[in-house]
Chimera marker file (.cmm) of the C-alpha trace (Angstrom):
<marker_set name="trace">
<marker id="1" x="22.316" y="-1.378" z="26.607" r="1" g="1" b="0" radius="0.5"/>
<marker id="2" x="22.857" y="2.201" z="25.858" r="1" g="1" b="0" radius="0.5"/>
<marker id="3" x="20.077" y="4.610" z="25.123" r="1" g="1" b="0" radius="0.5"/>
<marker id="4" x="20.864" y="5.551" z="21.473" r="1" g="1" b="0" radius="0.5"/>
<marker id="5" x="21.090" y="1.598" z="21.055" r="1" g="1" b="0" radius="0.5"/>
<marker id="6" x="18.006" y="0.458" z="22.318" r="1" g="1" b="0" radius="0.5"/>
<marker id="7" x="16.086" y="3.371" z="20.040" r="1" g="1" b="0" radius="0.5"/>
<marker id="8" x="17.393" y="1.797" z="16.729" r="1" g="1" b="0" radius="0.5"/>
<marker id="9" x="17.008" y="-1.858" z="18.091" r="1" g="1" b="0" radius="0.5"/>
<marker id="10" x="12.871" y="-1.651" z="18.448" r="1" g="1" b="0" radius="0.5"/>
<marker id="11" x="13.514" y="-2.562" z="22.509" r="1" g="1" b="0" radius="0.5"/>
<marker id="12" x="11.584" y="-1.751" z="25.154" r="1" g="1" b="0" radius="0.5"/>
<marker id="13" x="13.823" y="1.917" z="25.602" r="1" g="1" b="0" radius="0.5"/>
<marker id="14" x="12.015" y="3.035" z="22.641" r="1" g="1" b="0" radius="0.5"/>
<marker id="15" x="10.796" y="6.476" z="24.330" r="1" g="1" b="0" radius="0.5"/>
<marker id="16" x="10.796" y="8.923" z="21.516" r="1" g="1" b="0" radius="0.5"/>
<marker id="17" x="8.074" y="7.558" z="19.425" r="1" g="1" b="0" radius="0.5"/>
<marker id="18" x="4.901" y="8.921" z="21.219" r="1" g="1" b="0" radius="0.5"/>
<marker id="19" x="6.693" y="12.513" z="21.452" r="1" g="1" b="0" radius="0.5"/>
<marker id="20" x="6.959" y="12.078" z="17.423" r="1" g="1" b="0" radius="0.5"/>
<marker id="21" x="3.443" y="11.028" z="17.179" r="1" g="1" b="0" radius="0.5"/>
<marker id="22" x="2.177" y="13.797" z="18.828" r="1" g="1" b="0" radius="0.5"/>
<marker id="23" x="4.082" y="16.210" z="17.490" r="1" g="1" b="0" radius="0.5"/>
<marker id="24" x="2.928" y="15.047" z="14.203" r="1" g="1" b="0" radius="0.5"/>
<marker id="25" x="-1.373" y="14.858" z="15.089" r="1" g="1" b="0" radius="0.5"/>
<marker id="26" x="-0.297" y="18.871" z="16.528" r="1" g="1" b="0" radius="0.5"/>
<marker id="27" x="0.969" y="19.410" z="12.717" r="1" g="1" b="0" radius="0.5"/>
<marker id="28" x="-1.610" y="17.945" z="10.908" r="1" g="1" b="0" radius="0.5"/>
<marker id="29" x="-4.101" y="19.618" z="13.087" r="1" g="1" b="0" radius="0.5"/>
<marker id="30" x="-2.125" y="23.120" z="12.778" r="1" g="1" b="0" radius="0.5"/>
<marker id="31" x="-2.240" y="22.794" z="8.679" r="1" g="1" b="0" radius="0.5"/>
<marker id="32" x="-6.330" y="21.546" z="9.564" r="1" g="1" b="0" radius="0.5"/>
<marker id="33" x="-7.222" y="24.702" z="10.683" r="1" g="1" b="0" radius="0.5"/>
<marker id="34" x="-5.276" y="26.635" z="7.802" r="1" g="1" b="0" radius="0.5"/>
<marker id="35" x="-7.116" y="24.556" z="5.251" r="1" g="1" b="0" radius="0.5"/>
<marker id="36" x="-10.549" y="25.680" z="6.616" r="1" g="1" b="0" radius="0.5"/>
<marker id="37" x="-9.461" y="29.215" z="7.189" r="1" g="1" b="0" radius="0.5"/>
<marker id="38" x="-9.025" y="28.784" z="2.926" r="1" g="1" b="0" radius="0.5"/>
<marker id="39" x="-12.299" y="27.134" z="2.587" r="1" g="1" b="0" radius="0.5"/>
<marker id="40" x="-13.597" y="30.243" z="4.463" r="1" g="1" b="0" radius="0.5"/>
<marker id="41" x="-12.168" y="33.172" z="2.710" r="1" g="1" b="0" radius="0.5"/>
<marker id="42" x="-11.260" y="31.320" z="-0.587" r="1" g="1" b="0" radius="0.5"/>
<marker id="43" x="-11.544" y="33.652" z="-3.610" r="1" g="1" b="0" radius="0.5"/>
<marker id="44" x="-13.144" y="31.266" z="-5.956" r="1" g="1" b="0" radius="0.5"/>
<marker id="45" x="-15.147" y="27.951" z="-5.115" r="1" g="1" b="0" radius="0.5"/>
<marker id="46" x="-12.961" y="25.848" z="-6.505" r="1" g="1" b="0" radius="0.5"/>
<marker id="47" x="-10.393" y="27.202" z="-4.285" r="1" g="1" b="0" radius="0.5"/>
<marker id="48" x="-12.617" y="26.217" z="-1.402" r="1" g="1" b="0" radius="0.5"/>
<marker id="49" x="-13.657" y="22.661" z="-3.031" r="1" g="1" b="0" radius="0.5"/>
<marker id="50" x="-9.662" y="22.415" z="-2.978" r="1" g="1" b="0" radius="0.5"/>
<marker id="51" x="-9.349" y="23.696" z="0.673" r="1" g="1" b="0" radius="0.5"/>
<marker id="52" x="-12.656" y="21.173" z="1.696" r="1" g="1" b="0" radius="0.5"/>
<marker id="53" x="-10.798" y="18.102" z="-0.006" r="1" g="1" b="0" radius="0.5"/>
<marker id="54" x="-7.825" y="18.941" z="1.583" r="1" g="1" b="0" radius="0.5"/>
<marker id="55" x="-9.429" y="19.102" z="5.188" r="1" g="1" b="0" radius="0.5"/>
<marker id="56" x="-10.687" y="15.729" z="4.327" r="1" g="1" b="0" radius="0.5"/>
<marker id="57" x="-7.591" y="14.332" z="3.469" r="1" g="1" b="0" radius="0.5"/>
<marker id="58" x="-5.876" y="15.638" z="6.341" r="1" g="1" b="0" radius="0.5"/>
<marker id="59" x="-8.784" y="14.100" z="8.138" r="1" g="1" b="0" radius="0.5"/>
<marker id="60" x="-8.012" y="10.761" z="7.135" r="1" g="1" b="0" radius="0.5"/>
<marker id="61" x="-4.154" y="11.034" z="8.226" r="1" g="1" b="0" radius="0.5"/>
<marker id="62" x="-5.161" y="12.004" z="11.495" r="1" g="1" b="0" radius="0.5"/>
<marker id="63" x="-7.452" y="9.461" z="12.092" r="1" g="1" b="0" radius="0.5"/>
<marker id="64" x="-4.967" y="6.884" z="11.347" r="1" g="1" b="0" radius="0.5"/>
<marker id="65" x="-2.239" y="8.909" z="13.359" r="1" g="1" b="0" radius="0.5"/>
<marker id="66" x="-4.509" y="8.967" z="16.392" r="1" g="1" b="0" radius="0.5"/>
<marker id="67" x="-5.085" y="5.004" z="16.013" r="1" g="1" b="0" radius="0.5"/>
<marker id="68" x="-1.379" y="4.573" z="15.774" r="1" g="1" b="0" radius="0.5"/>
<marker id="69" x="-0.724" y="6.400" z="18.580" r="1" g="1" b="0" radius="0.5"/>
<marker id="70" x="-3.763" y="4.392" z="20.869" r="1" g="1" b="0" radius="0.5"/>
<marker id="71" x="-3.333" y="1.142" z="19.222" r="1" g="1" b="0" radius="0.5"/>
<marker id="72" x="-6.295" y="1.086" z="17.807" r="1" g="1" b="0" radius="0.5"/>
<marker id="73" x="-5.638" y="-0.681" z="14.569" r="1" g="1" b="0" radius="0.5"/>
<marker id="74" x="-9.125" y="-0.588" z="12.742" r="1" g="1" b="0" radius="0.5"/>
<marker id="75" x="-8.921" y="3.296" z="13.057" r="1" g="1" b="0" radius="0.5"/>
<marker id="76" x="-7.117" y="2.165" z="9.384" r="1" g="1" b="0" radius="0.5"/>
<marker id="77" x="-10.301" y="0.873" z="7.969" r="1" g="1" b="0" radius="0.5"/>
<marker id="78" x="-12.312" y="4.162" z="9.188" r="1" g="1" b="0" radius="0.5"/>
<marker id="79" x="-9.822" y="6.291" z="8.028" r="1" g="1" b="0" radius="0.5"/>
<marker id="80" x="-9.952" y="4.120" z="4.468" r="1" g="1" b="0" radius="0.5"/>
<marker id="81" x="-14.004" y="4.453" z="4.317" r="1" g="1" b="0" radius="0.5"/>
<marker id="82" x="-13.722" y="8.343" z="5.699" r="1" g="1" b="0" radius="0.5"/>
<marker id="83" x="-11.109" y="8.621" z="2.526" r="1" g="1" b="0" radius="0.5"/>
<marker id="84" x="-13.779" y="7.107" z="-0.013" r="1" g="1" b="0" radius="0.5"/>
<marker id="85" x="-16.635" y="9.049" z="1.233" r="1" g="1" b="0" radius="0.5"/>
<marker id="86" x="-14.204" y="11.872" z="0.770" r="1" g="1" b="0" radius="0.5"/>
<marker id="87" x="-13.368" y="11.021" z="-3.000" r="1" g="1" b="0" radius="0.5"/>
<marker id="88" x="-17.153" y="10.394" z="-4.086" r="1" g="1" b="0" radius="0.5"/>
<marker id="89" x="-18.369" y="13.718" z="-2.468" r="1" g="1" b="0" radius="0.5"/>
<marker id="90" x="-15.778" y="15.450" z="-3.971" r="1" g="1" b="0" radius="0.5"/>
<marker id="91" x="-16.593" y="14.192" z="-7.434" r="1" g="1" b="0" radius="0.5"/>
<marker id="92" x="-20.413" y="15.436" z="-6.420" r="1" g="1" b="0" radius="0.5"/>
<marker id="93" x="-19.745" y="18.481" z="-5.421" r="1" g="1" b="0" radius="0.5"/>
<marker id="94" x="-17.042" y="19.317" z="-8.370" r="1" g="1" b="0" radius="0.5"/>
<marker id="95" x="-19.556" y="17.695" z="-11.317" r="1" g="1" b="0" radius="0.5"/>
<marker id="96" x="-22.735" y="20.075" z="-9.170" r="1" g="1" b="0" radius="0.5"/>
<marker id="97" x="-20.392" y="23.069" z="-9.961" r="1" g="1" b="0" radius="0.5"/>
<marker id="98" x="-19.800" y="22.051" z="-13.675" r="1" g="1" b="0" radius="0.5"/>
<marker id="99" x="-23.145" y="21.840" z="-14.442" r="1" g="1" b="0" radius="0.5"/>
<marker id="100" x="-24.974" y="24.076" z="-12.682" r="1" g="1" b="0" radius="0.5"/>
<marker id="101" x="-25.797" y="27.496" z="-14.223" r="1" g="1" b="0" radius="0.5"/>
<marker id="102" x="-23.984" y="30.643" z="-13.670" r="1" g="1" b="0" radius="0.5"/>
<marker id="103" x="-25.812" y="33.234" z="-11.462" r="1" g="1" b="0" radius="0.5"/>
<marker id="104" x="-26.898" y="36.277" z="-13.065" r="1" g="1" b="0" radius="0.5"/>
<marker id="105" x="-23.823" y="38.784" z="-12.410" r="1" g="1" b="0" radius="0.5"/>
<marker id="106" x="-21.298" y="36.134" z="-12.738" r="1" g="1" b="0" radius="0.5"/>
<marker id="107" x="-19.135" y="36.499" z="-15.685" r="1" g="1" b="0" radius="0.5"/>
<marker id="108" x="-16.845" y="33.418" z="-15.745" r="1" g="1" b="0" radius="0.5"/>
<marker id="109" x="-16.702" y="30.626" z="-17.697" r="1" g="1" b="0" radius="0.5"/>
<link id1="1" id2="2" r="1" g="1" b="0" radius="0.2"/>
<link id1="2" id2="3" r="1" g="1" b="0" radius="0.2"/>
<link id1="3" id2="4" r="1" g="1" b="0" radius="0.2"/>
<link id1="4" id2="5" r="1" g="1" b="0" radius="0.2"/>
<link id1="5" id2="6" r="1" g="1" b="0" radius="0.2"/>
<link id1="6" id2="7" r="1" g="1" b="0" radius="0.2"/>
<link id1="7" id2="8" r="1" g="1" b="0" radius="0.2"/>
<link id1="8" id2="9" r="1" g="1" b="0" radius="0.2"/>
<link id1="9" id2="10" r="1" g="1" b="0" radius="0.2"/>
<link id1="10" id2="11" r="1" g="1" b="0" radius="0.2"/>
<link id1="11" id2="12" r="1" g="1" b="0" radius="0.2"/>
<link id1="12" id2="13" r="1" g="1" b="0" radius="0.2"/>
<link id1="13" id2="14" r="1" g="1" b="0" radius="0.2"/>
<link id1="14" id2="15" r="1" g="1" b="0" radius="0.2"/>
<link id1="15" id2="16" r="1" g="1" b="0" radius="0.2"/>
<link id1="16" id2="17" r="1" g="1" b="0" radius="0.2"/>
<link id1="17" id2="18" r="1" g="1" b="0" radius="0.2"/>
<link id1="18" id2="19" r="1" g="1" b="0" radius="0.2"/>
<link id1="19" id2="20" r="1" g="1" b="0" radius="0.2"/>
<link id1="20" id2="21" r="1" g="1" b="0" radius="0.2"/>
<link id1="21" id2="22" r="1" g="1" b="0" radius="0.2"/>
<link id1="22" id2="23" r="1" g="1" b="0" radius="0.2"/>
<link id1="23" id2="24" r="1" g="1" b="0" radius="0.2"/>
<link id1="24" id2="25" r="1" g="1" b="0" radius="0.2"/>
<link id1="25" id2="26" r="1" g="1" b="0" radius="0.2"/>
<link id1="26" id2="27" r="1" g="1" b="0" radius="0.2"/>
<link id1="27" id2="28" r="1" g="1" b="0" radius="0.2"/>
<link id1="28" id2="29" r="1" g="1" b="0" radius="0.2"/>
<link id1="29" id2="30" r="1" g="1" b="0" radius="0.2"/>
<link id1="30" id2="31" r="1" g="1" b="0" radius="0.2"/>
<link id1="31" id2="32" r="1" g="1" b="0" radius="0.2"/>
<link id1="32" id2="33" r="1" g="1" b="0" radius="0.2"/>
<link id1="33" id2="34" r="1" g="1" b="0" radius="0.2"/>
<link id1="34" id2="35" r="1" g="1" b="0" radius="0.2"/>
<link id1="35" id2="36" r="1" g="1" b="0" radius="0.2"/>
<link id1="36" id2="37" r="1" g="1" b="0" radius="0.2"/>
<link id1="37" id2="38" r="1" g="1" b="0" radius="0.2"/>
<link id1="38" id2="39" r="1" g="1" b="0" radius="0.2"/>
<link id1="39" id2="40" r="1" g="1" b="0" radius="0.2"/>
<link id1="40" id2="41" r="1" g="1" b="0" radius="0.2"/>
<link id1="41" id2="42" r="1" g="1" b="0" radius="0.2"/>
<link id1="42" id2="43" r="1" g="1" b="0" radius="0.2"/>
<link id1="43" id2="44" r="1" g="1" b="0" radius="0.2"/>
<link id1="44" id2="45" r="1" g="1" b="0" radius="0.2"/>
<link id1="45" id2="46" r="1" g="1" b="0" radius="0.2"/>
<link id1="46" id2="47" r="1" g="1" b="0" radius="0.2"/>
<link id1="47" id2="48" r="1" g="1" b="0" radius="0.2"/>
<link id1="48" id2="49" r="1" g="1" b="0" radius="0.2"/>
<link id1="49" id2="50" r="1" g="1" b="0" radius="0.2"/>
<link id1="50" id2="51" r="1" g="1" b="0" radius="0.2"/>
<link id1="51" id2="52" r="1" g="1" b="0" radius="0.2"/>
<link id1="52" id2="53" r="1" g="1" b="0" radius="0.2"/>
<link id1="53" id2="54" r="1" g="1" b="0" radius="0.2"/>
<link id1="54" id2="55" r="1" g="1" b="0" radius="0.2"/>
<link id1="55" id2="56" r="1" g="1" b="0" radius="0.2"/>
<link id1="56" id2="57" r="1" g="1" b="0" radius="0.2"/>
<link id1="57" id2="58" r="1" g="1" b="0" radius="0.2"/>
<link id1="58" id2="59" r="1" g="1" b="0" radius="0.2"/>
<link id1="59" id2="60" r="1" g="1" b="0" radius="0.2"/>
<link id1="60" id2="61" r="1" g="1" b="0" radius="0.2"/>
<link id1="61" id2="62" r="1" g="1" b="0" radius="0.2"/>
<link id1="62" id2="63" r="1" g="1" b="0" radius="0.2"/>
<link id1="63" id2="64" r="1" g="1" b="0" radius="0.2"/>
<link id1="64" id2="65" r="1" g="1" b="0" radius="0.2"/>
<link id1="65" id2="66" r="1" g="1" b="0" radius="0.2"/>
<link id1="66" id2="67" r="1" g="1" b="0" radius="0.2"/>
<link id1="67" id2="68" r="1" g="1" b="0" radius="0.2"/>
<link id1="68" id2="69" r="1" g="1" b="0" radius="0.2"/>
<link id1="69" id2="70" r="1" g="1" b="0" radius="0.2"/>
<link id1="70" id2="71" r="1" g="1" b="0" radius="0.2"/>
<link id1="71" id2="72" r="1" g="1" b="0" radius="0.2"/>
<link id1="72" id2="73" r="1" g="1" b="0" radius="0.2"/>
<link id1="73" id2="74" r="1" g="1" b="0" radius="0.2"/>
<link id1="74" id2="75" r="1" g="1" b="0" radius="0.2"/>
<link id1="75" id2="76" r="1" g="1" b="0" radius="0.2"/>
<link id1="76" id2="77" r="1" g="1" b="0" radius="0.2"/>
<link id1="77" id2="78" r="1" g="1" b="0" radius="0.2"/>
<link id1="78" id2="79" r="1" g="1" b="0" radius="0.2"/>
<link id1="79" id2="80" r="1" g="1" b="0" radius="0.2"/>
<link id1="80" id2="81" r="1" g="1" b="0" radius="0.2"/>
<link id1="81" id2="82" r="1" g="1" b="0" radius="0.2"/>
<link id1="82" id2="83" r="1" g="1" b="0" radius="0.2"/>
<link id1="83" id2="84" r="1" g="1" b="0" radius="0.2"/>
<link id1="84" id2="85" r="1" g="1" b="0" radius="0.2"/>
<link id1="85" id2="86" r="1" g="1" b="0" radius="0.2"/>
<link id1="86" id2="87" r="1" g="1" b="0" radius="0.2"/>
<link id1="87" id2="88" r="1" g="1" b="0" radius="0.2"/>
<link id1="88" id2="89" r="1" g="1" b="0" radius="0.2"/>
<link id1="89" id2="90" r="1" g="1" b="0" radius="0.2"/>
<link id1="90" id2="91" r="1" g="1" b="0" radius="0.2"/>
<link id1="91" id2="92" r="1" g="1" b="0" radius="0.2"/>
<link id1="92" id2="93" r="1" g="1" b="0" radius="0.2"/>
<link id1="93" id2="94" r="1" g="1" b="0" radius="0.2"/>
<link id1="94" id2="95" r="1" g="1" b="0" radius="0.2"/>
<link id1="95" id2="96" r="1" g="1" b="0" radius="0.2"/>
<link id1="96" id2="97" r="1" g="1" b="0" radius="0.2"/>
<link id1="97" id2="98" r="1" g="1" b="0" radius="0.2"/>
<link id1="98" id2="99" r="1" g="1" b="0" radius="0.2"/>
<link id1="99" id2="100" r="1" g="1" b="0" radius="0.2"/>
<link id1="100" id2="101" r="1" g="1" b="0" radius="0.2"/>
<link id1="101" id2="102" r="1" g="1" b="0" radius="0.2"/>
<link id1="102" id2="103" r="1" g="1" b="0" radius="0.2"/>
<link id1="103" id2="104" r="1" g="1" b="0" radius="0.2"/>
<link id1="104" id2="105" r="1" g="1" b="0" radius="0.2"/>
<link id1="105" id2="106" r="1" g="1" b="0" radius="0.2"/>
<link id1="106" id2="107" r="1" g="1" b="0" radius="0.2"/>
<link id1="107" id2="108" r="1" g="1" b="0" radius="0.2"/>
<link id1="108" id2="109" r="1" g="1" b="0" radius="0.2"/>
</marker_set>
């Protein structure tokens, strides 16, 4: 059985798989660290509340990448519970900004 054959067949000469996996956790990581860099230096806070949700949802794809890639198949329920703590304290933190009031030199509505 040729190489290219045993790849598309789901054999046991399936060798490019944990290359791709890896290659995708370095991605996910890479776009990680340019999400917080925006939560850092982001003009407005809901650009950061956008950057913060982001991280977390990136967070949650690389928890289930990383169980993939060990086998680890209940990393899928943590990732699923890490998503929903996400969602909730996103809706906290964006309903805290609605109602709070504006600070004394702050102009915007």
């Amino acid at each position: 059985m040729s190489c290219a054959r045993a790849r598309w067949s789901g054999g046991s000469g399936v060798w490019g798989s944990n290359a791709m996996l890896i290659a995708a956790i370095i991605a996910v990581m890479v776009t990680m660290i340019l999400a917080l860099i925006r939560a850092l230096i982001g003009p407005t806070e809901y650009d950061r509340m956008l950057a913060a949700n982001s991280f977390g949802t990136k967070t949650v794809l690389l928890i289930a990448l990383g169980g993939h890639l060990l086998s680890w198949h209940s990393f899928l329920d943590v990732a699923l519970l890490y998503a929903l703590v996400n969602f909730v304290g996103t809706i906290a933190v964006m309903r805290f900004f609605e109602y709070r009031t504006p600070a004394d030199g702050d102009t915007a509505q």
